[in-house]
C-alpha positions in Angstrom: -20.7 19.3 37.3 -20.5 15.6 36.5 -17.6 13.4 36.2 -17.0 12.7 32.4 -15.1 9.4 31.8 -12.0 9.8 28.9 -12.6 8.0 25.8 -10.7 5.1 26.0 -8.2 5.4 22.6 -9.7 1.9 20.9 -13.2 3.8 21.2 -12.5 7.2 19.5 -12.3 7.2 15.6 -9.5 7.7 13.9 -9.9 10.6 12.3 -13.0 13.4 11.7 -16.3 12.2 10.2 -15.6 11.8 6.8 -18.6 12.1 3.6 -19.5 8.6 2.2 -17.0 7.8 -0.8 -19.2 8.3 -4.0 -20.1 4.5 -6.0 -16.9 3.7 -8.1 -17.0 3.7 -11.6 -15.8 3.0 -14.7 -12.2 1.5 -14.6 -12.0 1.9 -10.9 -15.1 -0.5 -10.1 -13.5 -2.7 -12.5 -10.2 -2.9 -10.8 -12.0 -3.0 -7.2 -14.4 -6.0 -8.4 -11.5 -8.1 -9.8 -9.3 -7.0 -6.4 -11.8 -8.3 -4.1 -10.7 -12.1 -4.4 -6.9 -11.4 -3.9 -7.7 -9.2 -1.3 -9.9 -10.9 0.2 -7.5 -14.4 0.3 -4.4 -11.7 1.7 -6.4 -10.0 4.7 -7.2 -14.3 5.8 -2.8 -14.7 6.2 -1.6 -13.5 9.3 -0.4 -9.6 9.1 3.6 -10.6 9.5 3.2 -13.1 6.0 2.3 -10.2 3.4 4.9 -8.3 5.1 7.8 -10.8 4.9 6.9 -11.2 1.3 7.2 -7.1 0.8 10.7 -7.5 2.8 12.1 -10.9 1.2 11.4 -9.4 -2.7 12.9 -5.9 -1.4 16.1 -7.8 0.2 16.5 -10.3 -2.8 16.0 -7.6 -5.6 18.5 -5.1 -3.8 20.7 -8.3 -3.2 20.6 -9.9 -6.4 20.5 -6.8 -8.5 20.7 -6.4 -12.2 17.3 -7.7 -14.3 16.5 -9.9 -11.5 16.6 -7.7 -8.7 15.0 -5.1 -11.1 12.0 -7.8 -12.0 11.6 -8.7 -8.1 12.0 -5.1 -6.8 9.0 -4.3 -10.1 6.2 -6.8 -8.4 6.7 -4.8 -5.2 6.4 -1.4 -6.8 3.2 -2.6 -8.4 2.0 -4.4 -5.1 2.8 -0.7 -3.9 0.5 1.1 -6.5 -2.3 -1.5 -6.7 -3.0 -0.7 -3.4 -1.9 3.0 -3.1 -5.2 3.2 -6.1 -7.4 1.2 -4.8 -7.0 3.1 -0.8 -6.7 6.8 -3.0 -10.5 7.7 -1.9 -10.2 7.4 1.4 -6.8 8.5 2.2 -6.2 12.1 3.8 -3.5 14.3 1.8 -0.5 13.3 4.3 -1.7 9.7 3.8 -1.5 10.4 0.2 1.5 12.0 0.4 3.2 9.5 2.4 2.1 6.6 0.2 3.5 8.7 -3.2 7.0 9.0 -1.6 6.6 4.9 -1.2 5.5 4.2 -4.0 8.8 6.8 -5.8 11.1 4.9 -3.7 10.3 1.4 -4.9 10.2 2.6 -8.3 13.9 4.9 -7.9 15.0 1.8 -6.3 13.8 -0.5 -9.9 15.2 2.2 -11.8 18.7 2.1 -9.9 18.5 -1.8 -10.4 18.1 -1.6 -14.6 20.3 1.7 -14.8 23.4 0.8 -12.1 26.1 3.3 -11.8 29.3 2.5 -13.2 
């Protein structure tokens, strides 16, 4: 019986074969053609930038509060869903799922900035 070398963990895929996405359409090839630039600019930055962006807006909208905090804490809900879309495809049900409760945070913690408890 021969030896068999383990597949080293950078090597094996990630997760199961997968069917080719079908050819957007519609609104969706609309929104992926217009995000290619911006996405395109945001994968050259180094991976801590966008994610010191995401953090300072989150700090500074939770810090700031009222219609500021709510506007700031807004752009990173959409920054949330804008991605969360265009990803949607490709994205396994506990990806999904993970994403959505994201994505309700964000927009719970907008909510909690516009409607504070008294």
């Amino acid at each position: 019986m021969p030896d068999r070398k383990p597949t080293p963990p950078s090597a094996s895929p990630r997760r199961g074969p997968r069917a080719a996405a079908p050819s957007a359409t519609g609104v969706r090839a609309a929104v992926e053609r217009v995000s290619v630039g911006p996405l395109s600019r945001l994968s050259q930055l180094p991976r801590a930038v966008p994610f010191l962006i995401v953090l300072g807006l989150l700090v500074a909208g939770i810090v700031v509060g009222g219609p500021v905090g709510a506007i700031l804490l807004a752009v990173v809900t959409l920054a949330v869903a804008w991605l969360l879309y265009l990803g949607w495809p490709r994205l396994t049900t506990s990806e999904r799922l993970g994403r959505t409760a994201v994505l309700l945070l964000a927009v719970a913690l907008c909510v909690t900035q516009v409607f504070p408890r008294s």
